[in-house]
C-alpha positions as CSV (number, residue, x, y, z in Angstrom):
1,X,33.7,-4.2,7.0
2,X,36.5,-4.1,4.2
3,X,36.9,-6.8,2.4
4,X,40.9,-7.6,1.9
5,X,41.9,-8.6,-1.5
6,X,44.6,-9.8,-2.8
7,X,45.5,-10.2,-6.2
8,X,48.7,-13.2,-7.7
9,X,50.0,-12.6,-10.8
10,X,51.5,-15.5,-12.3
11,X,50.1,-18.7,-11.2
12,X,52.9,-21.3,-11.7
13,X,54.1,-23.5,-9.0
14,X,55.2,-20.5,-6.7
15,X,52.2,-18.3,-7.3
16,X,49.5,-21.6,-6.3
17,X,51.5,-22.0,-3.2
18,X,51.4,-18.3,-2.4
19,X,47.7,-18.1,-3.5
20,X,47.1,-21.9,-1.2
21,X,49.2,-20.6,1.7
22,X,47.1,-17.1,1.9
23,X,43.9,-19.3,1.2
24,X,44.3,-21.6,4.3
25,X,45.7,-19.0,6.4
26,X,42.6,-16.7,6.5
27,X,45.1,-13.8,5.1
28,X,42.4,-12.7,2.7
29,X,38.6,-12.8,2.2
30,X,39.3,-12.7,-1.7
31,X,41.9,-13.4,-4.2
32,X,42.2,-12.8,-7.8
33,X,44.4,-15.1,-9.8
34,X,46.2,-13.5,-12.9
35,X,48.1,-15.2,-15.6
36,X,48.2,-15.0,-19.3
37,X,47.4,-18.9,-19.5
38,X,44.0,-18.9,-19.0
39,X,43.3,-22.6,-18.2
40,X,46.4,-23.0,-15.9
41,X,44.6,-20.1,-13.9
42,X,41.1,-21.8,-14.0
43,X,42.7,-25.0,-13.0
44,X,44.3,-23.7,-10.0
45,X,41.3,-21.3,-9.2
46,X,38.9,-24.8,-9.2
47,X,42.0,-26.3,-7.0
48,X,42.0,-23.8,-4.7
49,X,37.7,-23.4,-4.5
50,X,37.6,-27.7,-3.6
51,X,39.8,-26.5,-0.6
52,X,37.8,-24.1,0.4
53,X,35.4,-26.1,2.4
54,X,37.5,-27.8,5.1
55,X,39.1,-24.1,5.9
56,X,38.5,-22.7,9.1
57,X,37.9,-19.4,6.7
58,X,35.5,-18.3,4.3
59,X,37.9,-17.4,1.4
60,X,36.5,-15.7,-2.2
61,X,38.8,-17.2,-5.1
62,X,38.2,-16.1,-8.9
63,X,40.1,-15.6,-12.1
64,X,40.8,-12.0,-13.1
65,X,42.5,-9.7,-15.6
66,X,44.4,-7.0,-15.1
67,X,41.5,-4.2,-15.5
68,X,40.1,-6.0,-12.2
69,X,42.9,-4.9,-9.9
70,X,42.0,-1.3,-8.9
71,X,40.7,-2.4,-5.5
72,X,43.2,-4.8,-4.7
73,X,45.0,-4.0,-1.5
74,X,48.0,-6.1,-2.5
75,X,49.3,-7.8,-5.3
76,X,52.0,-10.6,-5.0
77,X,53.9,-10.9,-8.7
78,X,55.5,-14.0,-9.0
79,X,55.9,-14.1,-13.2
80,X,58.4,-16.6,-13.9
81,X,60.1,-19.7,-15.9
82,X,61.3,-22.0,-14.0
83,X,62.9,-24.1,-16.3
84,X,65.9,-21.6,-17.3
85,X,67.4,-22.0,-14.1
86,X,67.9,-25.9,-15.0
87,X,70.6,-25.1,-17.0
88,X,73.0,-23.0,-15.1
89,X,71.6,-22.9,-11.4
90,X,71.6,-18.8,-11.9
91,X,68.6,-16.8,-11.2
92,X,69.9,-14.3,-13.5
93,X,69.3,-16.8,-15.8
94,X,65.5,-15.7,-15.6
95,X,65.7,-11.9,-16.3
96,X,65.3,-11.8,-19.7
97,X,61.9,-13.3,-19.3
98,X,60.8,-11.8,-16.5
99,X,61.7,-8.5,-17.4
100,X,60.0,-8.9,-20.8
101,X,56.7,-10.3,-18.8
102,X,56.9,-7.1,-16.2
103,X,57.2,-4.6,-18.9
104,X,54.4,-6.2,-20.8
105,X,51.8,-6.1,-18.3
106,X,53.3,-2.6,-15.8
107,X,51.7,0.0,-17.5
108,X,48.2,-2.9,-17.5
109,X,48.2,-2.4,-13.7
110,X,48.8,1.2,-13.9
111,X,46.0,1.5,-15.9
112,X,43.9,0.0,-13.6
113,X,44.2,2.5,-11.2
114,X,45.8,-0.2,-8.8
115,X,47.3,2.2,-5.6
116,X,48.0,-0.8,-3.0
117,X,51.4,-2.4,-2.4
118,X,52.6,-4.3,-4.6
119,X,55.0,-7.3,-3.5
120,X,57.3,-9.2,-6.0
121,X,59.2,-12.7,-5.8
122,X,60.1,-13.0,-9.3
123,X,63.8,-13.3,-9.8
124,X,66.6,-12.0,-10.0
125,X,64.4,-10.2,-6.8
126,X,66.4,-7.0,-6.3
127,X,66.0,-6.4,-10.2
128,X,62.7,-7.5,-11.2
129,X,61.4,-5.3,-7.9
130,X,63.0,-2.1,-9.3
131,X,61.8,-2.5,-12.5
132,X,58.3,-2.3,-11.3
133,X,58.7,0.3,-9.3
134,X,59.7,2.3,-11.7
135,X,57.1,1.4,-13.8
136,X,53.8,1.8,-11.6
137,X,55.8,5.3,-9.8
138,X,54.0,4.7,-6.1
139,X,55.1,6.3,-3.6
140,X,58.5,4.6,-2.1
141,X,58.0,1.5,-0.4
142,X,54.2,0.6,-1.6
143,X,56.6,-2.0,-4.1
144,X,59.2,-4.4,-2.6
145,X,60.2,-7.8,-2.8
146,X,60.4,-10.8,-1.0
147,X,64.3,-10.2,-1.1
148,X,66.4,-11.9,1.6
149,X,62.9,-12.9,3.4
150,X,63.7,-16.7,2.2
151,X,67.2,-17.0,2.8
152,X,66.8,-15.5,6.4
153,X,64.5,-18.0,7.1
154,X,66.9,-20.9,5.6
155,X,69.6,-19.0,8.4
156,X,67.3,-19.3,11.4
157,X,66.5,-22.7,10.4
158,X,70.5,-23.3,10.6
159,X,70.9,-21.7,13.3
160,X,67.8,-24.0,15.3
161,X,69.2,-26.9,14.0
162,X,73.2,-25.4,15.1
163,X,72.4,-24.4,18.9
164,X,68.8,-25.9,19.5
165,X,67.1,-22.9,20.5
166,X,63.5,-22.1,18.4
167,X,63.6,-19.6,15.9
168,X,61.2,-17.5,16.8
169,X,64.1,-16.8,19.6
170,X,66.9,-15.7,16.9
171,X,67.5,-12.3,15.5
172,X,69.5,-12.8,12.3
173,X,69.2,-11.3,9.1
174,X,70.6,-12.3,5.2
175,X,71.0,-9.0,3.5
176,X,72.4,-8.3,0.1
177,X,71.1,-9.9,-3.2
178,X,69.0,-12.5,-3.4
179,X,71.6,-14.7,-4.6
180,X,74.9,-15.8,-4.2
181,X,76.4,-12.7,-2.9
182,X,74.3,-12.4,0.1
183,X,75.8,-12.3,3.7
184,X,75.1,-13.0,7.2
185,X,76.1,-9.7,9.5
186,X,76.9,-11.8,13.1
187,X,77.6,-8.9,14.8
188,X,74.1,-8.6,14.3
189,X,72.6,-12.1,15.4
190,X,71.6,-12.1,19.0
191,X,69.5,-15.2,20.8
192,X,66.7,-12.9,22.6
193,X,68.7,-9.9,23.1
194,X,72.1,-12.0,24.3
195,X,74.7,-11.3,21.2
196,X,76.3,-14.3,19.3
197,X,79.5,-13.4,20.2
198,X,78.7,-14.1,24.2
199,X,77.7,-17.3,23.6
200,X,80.7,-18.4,21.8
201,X,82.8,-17.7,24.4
202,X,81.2,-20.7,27.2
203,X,78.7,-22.7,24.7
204,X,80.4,-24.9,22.6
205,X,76.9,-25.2,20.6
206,X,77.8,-21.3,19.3
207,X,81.0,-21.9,18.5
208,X,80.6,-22.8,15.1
209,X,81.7,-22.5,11.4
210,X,79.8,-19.0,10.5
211,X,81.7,-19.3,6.6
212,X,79.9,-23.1,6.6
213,X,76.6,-21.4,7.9
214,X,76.2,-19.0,5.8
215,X,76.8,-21.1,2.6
216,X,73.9,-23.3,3.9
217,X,71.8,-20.6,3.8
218,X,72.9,-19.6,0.7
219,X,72.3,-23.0,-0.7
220,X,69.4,-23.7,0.8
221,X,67.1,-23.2,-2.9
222,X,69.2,-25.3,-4.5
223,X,69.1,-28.3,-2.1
224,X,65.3,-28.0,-2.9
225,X,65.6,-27.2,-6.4
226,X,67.9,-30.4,-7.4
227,X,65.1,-32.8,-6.2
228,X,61.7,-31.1,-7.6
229,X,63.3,-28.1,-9.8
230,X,61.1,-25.8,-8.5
231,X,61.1,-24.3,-4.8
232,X,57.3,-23.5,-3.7
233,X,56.6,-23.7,0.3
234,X,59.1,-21.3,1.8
235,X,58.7,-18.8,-0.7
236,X,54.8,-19.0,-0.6
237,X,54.9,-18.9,3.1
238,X,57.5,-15.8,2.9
239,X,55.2,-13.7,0.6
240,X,52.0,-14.8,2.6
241,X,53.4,-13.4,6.2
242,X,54.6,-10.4,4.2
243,X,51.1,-9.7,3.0
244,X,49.7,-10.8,6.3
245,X,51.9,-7.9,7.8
246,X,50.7,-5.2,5.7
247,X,47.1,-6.1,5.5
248,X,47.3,-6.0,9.1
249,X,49.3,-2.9,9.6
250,X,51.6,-5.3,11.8
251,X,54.8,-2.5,11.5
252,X,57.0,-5.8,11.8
253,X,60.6,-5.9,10.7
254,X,61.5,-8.6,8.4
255,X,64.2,-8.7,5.6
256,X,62.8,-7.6,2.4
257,X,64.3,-6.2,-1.2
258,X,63.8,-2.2,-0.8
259,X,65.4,0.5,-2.7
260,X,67.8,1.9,-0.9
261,X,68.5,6.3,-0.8
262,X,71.4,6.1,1.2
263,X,71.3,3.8,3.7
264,X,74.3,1.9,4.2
265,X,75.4,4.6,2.1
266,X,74.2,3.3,-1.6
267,X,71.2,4.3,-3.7
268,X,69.7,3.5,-6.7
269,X,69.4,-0.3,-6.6
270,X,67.1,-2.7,-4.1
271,X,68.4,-4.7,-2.1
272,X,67.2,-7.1,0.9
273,X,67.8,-5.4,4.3
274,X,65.4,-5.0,7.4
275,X,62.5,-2.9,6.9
276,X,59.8,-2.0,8.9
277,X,56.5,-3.3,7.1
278,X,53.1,-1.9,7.8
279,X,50.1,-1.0,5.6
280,X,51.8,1.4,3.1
281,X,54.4,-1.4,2.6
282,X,57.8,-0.6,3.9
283,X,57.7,2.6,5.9
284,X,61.1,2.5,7.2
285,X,64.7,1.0,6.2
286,X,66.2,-0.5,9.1
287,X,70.3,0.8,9.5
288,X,71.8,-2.0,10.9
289,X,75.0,-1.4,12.8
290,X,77.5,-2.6,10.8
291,X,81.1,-3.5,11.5
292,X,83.5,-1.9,8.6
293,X,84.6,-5.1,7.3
294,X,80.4,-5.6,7.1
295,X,80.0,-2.4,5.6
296,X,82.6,-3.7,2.6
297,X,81.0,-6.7,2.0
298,X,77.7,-5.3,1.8
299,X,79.2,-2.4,-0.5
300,X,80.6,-4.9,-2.6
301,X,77.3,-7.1,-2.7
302,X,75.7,-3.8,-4.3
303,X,77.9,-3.4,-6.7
304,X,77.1,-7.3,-7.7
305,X,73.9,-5.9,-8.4
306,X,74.6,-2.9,-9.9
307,X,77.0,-5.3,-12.5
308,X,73.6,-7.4,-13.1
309,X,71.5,-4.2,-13.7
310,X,73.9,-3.2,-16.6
311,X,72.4,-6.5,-18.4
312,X,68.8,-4.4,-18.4
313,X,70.2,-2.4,-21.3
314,X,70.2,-5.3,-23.4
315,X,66.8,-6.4,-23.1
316,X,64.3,-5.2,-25.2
């Protein structure tokens, strides 16, 4: 039988969490940990071995270098420094280190021979994701980032807490950037196939403030980044399910950061939008169907990103 591997680069507080939650889960039978701190990835490797005993699974953790990853069916990059977003609360705040880090170590897992999915949390998301795309050249949709896969969950947790019913009930997406330009489509949320917009009009429980909603998602990492400056479990637990999904072919749709070719009618940036997910990473975009004044606001959420991009040519 295969053995499923997958590989974190970047152990920091998200990367542990990501490695932990895929540990304790079963996701994997191995995981490589990557990071250009050796210790810090020893550390966490002998961390994540003394757990390993009172798991239901039997789960393979060792410390690896780039050259190692050829085999790996996924690698989760989560490369960061947490400590620039103290200053200013903006995760753009971050890209000139992270986009220095990804172009210092791209063409390391190209030379592997690495030909898995690769999926990215390190922000600014939509950016960083692009970046290594280009750089490994996969086919499209073996690399894509965790995206609006957080904030969606931070909605349907609103949303449970709003009208009471479970989560796993709600079909809502965040799409966008991941950042402050992101946007909830409700003509789009539906409660098990019954649209929003019908339950407004008898349930007082629906008939809520979508503006004040959506800025709770929105703020959501911030709430948990003014009390431990860091944000760890629902990002871990976002990348874990996503690898989950493609390890086990799962052709689920969840919000991710894709590049786009013309759906919603932009290309040449990622963005988080529903995607089918499956072993070659995302197979399809999902089109959602958009009111106009959607449509605008999604247009002009691109074109946030597309303003962000332009900062790329100044890093070097």
């Amino acid at each position: 039988m295969k053995t499923r591997k997958v590989a974190i680069i970047g152990v920091g507080h998200v990367g542990a969490h990501c490695a932990y939650s895929i540990a304790v889960q079963g996701i994997a039978d191995e995981i490589l940990l990557v990071d250009h701190n050796e210790q810090k990835a020893k550390s966490e490797c002998q961390d994540l071995r003394d757990s390993i005993a009172y798991c239901p699974h039997r789960v393979k953790i060792s410390v690896a270098d780039f050259k190692d990853l050829e085999d790996v069916d996924v690698i989760v990059n989560s490369v960061g420094k947490i400590e620039l977003l103290i200053a200013n609360n903006d995760r753009l705040d971050e890209m000139d280190f992270t986009i220095k880090a990804v172009n210092g170590y791209v063409e390391k897992i190209k030379a592997s021979g690495f030909h898995g999915v690769l999926i990215n949390i390190s922000n600014p998301c939509d950016i960083v994701t692009r970046q290594l795309a280009l750089g490994l050249g996969l086919p499209r949709g073996r690399v894509f980032g965790t995206g609006t896969g957080l904030d969606t969950s931070r909605l349907l947790s609103a949303l449970n807490r709003q009208t009471g019913i479970d989560h796993k009930s709600i079909t809502a997406y965040m799409i966008g950037e991941h950042g402050a330009q992101q946007f909830a489509p409700w003509s789009c949320v539906s409660f098990r196939g019954m649209p929003l917009d019908e339950w407004a009009k008898t349930d007082e429980r629906f008939q809520f403030d979508r503006e004040a909603l959506k800025k709770e998602a929105i703020g959501g990492g911030w709430v948990t980044f003014a009390g431990k400056h860091c944000t760890e479990y629902g990002i871990a637990t976002t990348a874990a399910r996503m690898v989950h999904i493609v390890l086990h072919d799962e052709k689920q749709i969840m919000p991710a950061s894709m590049e786009l070719c013309g759906e919603y009618g932009e290309s040449g940036l990622f963005a988080g939008v529903p995607c089918l997910i499956g072993k070659d990473g995302v197979e399809q975009v999902i089109e959602l169907p958009l009111t106009d004044a959607e449509k605008a606001e999604f247009h002009s959420c691109c074109e946030g990103i597309r303003k962000n991009m332009e900062h790329l040519k100044d890093i070097h």
